[in-house]
N, C-alpha and C positions, 0 to 999 in steps of 0.2 A: 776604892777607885779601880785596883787591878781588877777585884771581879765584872765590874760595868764594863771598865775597857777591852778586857782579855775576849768577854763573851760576845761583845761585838763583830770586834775581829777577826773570830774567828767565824761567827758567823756570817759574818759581811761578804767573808772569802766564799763561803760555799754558796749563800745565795747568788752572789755573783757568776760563781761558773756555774752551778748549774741553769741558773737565765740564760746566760752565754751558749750553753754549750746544748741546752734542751736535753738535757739529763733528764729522763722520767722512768721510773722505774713502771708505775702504773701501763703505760705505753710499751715497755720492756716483755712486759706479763701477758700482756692483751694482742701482742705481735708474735708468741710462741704459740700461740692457736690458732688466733685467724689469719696471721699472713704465714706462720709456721718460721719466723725468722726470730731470731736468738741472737741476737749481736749485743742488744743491752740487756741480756739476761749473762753474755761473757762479759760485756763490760762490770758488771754486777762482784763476778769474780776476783774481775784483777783488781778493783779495789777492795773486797775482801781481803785477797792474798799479798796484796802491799799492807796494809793493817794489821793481816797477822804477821808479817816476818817483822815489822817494827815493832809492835809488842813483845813478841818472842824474843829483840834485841833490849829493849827496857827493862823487862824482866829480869834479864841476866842483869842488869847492874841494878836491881832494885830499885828503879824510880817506878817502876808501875808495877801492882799488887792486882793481878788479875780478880775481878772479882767475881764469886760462882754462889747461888743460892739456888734451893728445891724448887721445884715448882709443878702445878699441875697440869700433867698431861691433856683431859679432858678440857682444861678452861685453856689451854694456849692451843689445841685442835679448834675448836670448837670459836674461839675469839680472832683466830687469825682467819678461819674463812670469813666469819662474819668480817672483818678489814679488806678482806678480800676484795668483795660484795662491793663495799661500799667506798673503795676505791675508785672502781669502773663507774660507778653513779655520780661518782663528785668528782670525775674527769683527774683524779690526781691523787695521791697519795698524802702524807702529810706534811712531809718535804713541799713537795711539789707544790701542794694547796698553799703552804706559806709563799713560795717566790712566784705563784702565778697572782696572788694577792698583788704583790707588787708592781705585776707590769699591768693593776687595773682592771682584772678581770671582777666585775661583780659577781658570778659564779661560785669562783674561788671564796670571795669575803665570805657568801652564803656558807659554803662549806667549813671553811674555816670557823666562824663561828660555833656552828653545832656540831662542830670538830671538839673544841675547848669545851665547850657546856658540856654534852656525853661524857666525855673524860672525868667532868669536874662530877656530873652527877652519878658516877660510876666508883670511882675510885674517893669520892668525899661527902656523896649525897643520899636519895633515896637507894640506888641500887648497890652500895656498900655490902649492906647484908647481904645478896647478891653473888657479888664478888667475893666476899669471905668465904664464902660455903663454898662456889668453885674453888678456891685457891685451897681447899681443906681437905678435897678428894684427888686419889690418884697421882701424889707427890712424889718426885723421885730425885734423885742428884743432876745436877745440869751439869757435872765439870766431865766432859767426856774422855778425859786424858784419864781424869782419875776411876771412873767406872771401869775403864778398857784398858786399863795399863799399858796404852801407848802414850808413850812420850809426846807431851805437847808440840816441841817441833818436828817430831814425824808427821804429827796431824799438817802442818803446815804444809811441811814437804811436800806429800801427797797431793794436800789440796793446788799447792803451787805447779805440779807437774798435770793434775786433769786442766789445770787454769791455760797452759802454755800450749796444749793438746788442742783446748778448745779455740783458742786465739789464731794459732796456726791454721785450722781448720776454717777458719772465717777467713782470715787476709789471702788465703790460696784458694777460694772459689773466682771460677771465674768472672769477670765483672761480665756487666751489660755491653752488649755492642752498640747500643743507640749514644749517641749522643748527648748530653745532657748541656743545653744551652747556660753558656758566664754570663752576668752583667757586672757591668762597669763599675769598679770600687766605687762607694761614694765618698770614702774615708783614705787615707795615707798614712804610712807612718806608725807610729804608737796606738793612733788611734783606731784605723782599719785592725791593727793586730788583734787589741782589745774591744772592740766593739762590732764589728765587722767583719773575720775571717772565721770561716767555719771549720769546724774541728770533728778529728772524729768521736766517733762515744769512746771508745780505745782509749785515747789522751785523755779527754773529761775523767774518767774512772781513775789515770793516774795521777789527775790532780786530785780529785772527789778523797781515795784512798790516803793522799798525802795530809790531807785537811783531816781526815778522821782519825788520821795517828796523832798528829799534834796538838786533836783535841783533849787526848787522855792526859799527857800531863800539864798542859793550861790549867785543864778542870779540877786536876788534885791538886795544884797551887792553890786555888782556893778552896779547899775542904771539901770536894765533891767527888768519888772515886769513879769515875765513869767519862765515857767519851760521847760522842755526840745523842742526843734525846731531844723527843720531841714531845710526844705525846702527854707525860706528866711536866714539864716547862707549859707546855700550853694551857694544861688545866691549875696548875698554878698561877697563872696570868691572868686569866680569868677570875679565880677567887679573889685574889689581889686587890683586883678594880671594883668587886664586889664589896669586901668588907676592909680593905687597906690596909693586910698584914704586911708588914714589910720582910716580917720571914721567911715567906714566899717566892722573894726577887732572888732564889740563887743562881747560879755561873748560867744554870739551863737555859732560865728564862730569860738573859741576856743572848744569850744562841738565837733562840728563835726570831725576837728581836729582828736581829743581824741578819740573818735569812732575809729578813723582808726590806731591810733595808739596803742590803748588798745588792738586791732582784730592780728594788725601783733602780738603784745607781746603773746598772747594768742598762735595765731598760730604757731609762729617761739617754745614755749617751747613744745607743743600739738604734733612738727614736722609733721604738718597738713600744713605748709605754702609752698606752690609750683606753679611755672608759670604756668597759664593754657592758649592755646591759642584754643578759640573756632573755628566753621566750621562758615561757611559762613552764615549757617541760623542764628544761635544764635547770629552770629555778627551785622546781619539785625534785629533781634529782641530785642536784647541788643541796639540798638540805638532807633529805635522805640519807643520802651516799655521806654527808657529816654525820651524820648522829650514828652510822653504822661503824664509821671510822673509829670513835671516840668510846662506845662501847666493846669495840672489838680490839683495840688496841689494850685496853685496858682491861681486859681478859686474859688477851692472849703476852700482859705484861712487856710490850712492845709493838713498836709501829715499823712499816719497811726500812727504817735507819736503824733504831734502838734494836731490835731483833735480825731484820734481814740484813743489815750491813756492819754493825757493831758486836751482837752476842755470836754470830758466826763466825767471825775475826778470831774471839776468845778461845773457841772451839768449845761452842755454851751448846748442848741440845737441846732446848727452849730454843736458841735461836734458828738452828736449822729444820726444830721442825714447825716454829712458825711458818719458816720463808715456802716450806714445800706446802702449808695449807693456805697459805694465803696467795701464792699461785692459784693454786686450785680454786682460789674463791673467785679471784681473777676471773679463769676461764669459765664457771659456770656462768658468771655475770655475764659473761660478755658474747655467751652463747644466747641469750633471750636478746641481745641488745645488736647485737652484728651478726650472728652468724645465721641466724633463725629469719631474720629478716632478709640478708640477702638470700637463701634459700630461695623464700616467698616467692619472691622480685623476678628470682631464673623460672620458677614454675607458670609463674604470670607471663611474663615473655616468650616463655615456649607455647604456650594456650593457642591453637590455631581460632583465628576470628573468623564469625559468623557473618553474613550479609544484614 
């Protein structure tokens, strides 16, 4: 029963804030190229760097047993562009894809879906072989502390002082002089607090960051050495419903769960929750951009949480050089899909017209 309940609520709490708060990393990625703005790539940070200084505290009293395994260079390059890619297609990430599931978007379920199948038929199905032969070339240690004989919480440190560098550098630009029009709470009390007042991404990350430390020892309570996961929870979910292993259902697949259900609670009080049925494009790209997700996660042995938010914490290099290639997959994508086309649009409007 603790693994059902625990896995709920803690993911009940993330999908919650992040619905609330419009946490997306996807958007984070895609805003460092085309608007060149980085504020949810700091925010990205400081929940990092809260996650590591709480681990680095667990540690020391031995409730959390950091955990480090090889892995290969070429298949976690190589898989986190591909997630990259298929982030920008399916509007979200894997996080994201699960709490926008929630507030109704038909999009999301698209992706979601061939989110979990790719995973499942990558990591369990035909492309297995696949995946072995990647995971068998080009293997090296991920415990960065221990390759570089720097001490674990030096890595912190560092990380925490470029984190504080960055943060300051953001809150002391100048703002906008325009104005930016209020409207009238439509909520009071508890309920505008929660449902209602917006936050910055800054706060979101130090809850987001708060929720991913307390996932690590929740999830070793029940037998599972890791903090939050998405991408194998999901494709376990799926098999699950396929052939009804119930060995399947562990702490993860309760997380993700919680995720979706934490997003509808959020959305259903927010009255932000509404069927949305996308065009035909979005429909092709909400599949796509899943099955790119699900294989490339499953390459790159992690998705923007499990990799870019969690094995970075560790101070894993799998995970940080996930996060730098799936950036980059980011912005290739998002160069044929935004920036290529507004080009177009300026060269069209400069075009002097003919009689």
């Amino acid at each position: 029963m603790w693994l059902i309940i625990s896995g709920l609520l803690v993911g009940g709490m993330l999908g919650f804030v992040m619905q609330r708060t419009r946490f997306c990393l996807t958007g984070g990625f895609r805003d460092m190229y085309v608007q060149k703005n980085n504020k949810m790539f700091y925010a990205l940070l400081i929940a990092i760097t809260i996650q590591g200084i709480g681990l680095w505290i667990l540690s020391l009293f031995n409730i959390v047993q950091l955990p480090y395994e090889s892995f290969s260079v070429i298949g976690t390059i190589i898989g986190s562009f591909v997630f990259g890619i298929g982030i920008i297609l399916a509007g979200g990430c894997a996080t994201g894809t699960w709490y926008r599931a929630g507030e109704g978007l038909i999009g999301s379920w698209i992706a979601l879906g061939m989110y979990a199948l790719f995973a499942a038929i990558t990591k369990a199905g035909v492309l297995k072989p696949f995946l072995d032969k990647m995971n068998s070339v080009t293997v090296v240690n991920s415990n960065v502390s221990q390759v570089t004989g720097i001490p674990y919480w030096l890595l912190i440190l560092v990380l925490g002082l470029i984190t504080l560098f960055c943060v300051r550098k953001e809150l002391t630009k100048p703002k906008p002089k325009f104005a930016v029009p209020t409207l009238k709470p439509k909520f009071t009390g508890v309920r505008h607090l929660f449902f209602e007042k917006k936050y910055h991404p800054f706060m979101a990350a130090v809850a987001i960051g708060l929720i991913a430390l307390i996932a690590w020892p929740v999830s070793i309570s029940t037998g599972r050495n890791y903090g939050l996961g998405i991408t194998t929870p999901s494709a376990h979910l799926l098999q699950f419903l396929v052939n009804g292993d119930t060995k399947l259902l562990d702490w993860g697949v309760y997380l993700v769960l919680g995720i979706f259900i934490g997003s509808y609670i959020a959305a259903r009080g927010s009255r932000e929750f509404k069927w949305r049925l996308p065009d035909k494009i979005t429909i092709r790209n909400s599949a796509i951009g899943g099955a790119f997700m699900g294989i490339g996660a499953s390459l790159a042995g992690g998705c923007s949480i499990g990799n870019g938010l969690v094995s970075t914490a560790t101070m894993n290099a799998q995970g940080w050089l996930s996060l730098l290639f799936m950036i980059l997959g980011t912005w290739f994508m998002s160069y044929f899909l935004f920036v290529k086309p507004m080009r177009q649009n300026k060269k069209v409007s400069v075009k002097p017209q003919t009689a």
